[in-house]
Each structure stands twice: as structure tokens, then as C-alpha cells.
C-alpha positions in Angstrom: -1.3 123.7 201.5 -0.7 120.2 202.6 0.1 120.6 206.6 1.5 117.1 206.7 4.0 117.4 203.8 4.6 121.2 203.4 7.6 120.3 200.9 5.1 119.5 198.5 3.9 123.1 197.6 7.8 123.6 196.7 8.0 120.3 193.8 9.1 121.1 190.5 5.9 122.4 188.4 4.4 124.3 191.2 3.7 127.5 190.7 5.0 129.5 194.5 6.9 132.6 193.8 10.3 133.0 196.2 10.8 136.5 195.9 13.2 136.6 199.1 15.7 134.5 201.0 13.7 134.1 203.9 11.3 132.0 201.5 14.4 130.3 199.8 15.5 128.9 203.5 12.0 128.2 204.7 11.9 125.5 201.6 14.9 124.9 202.4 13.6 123.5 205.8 11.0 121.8 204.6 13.0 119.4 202.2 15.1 118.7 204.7 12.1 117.5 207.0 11.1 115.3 203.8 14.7 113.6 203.7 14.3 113.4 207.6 10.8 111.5 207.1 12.1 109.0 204.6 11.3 111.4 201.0 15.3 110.5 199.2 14.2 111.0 195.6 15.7 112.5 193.2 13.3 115.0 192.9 13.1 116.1 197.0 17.2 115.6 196.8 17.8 118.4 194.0 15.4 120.5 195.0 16.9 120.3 198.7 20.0 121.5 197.5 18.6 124.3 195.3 17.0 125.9 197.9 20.0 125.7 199.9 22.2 127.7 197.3 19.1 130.2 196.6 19.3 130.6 200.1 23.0 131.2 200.7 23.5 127.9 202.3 26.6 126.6 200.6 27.5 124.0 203.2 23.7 122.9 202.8 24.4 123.5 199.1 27.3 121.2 200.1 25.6 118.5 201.7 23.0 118.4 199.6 24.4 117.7 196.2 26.5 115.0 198.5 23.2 113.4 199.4 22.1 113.4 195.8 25.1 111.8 194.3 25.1 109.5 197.0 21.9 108.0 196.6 20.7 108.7 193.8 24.2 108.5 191.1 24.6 104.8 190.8 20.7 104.4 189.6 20.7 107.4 187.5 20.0 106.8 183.8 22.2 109.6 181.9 19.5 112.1 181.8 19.0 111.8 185.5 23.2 112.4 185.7 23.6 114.9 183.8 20.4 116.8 185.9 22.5 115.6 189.0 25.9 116.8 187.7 24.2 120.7 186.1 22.8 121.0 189.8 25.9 120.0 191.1 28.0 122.4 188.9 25.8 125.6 189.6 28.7 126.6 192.8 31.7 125.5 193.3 30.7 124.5 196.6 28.9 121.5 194.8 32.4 119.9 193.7 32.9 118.2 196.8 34.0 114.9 195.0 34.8 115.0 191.6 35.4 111.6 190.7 31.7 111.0 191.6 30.7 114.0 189.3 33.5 112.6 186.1 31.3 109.4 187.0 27.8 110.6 186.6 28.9 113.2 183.7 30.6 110.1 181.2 27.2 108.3 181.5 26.1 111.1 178.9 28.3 109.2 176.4 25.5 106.8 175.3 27.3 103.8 172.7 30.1 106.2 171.8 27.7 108.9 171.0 27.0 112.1 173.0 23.8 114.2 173.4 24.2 117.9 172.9 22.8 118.9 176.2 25.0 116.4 177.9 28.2 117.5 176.2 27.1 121.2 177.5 26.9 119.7 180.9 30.3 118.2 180.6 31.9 121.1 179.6 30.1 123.2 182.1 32.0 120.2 185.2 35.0 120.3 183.4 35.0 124.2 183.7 34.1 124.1 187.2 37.2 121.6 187.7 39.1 124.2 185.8 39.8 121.8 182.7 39.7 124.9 180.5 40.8 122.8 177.1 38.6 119.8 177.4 35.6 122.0 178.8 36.0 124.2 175.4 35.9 121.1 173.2 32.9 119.7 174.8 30.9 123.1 174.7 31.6 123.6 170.9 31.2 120.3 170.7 27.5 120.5 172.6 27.1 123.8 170.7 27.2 122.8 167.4 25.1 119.2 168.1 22.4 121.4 169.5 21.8 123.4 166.2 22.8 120.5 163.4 19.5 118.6 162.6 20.1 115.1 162.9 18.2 114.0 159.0 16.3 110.6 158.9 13.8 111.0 155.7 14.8 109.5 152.6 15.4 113.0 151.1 17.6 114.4 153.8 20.3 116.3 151.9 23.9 115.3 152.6 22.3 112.0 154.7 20.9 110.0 151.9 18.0 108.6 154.0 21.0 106.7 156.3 19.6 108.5 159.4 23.2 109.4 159.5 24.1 113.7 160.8 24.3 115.5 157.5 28.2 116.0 156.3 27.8 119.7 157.2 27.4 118.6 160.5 29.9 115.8 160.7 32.4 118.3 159.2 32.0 120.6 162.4 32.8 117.5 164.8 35.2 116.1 162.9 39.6 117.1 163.5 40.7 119.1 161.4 41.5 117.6 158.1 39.6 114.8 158.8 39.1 112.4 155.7 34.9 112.2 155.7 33.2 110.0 153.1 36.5 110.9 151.0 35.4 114.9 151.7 38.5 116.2 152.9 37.9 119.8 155.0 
């Protein structure tokens, strides 16, 4: 164990079993020491607020999503959002400002197009925010993206080599009666 930086034996990969929530609020101590000595990363951020929900802490929960968002949102590539927003969503204690979460969650819409893990993220948020509808669209939505194959070959049925989602696929996403390539559904 590294005496200077105790935090460290809690980073992501590291392999410490928390079996109680005495251990939960002791790493919960220790990233909060980190932040105190300068460590703001995204990494030391969402871990912070992790062990504060695993430890019952919701207004450290609280605090700690806050700190995330706040200094780590308006860098974030929209991988590192949607990460920010799924921590975020995980209690409803994390939904201190939800324009900053709508924020972090539409940078999953990369040129138009959405990522299935992204639109499962979305959909978890817009549940959270009680946005039953919308959160049941992007969940399908997310759903079905996650099991369609995206086909790039030059023998990909239903793509023609285009790199284009196969019709099947399209079909699924597409409103109902949706005119397709002249395929009507």
C-alpha cells in the first residue's frame, strides 16, 4: 500500500474486495483526501462519488457527481459523458442539475448518429427525470442497436458492401411505415 496516496489501492482495475460499508466509507475518505491534495480527474472524481453511494452517503453521493460534472463535463468526449451521466443516474440523489446531465447525455449523439450504449444511458437519465416516453424510445432504441451488426464487407447481406446497418436493422429504427429504400414495413 502506498502510505502517501492511499486512494491509489481503490483505482479502477485494482483488485480490493469491499465486502462492508465501513470499507466503502474508508475509500470514501481517501478520495476525498486526493481531491483535497489537487487529484480532480475523472477517474479520482467518479470513483469519489461511488464510494459515497456504496457507502450510504447520498449528500456525498450528492456532492460528488456535482464535482464531476463540474469539472470534468465541458472536456468530456462523449464516452467520458455518458460514464459521467450512468454514474450520475445510479440515485436519484445524483440529479442535482439536470440541464448539466441533458448536456453531457446529448454529446452521445455523435453527427446525427447515436451509439447503443449511449442511447441506453439516455434512456436510463431520462427515466430518472421521469420522462417515461422518451426514456422508452431511447432504450429500444439502444436495445436493438446493441444486437443489429453494423455490415461493412462487400458481401454483407441487406448492406451491399455500403457500410450502411442492414435493412433488418434500419427497419427496427425506423417509424412505423417508414418508406426505406422503397421497402415499406
Amino acid at each position: 500500500m502506498n502510505r502517501r496516496q492511499p486512494w491509489r489501492r481503490y483505482t479502477p482495475g485494482a483488485a480490493v474486495p469491499w465486502p462492508s460499508r465501513k470499507k466503502w466509507q474508508a475509500a470514501a475518505a481517501d478520495f476525498q483526501q486526493a481531491l483535497k491534495n489537487g487529484r480532480d480527474d475523472e477517474d479520482v472524481l467518479t470513483s469519489y462519488a461511488l464510494a459515497c453511494l456504496a457507502s450510504g452517503d447520498r449528500s456525498g453521493f450528492q456532492t460528488g457527481c456535482k464535482q464531476l460534472i463540474e469539472r470534468c463535463g465541458e472536456s468530456a468526449n462523449s464516452d467520458s459523458a455518458s460514464r459521467m451521466v450512468w454514474v450520475c443516474v445510479l440515485s436519484s440523489e445524483g440529479l442535482a442539475d439536470a440541464k448539466a446531465l441533458d448536456d453531457l447525455t446529448e454529446r452521445g449523439n455523435r453527427e446525427g448518429r447515436w451509439a447503443a450504449s449511449q442511447l441506453i444511458v439516455r434512456g436510463a437519465k431520462l427515466t430518472r427525470s421521469q420522462q417515461w416516453n422518451e426514456a422508452i424510445r431511447s432504450l429500444e432504441e439502444g436495445q436493438v442497436l446493441a444486437k443489429a451488426p453494423i455490415c461493412r464487407g462487400p458481401g454483407c447481406p441487406g448492406a451491399g458492401g455500403t457500410g450502411r446497418r442492414p435493412a433488418r436493422s434500419r427497419r427496427a429504427l425506423a417509424p412505423s411505415g417508414a418508406d426505406l429504400d422503397g421497402e415499406s414495413r
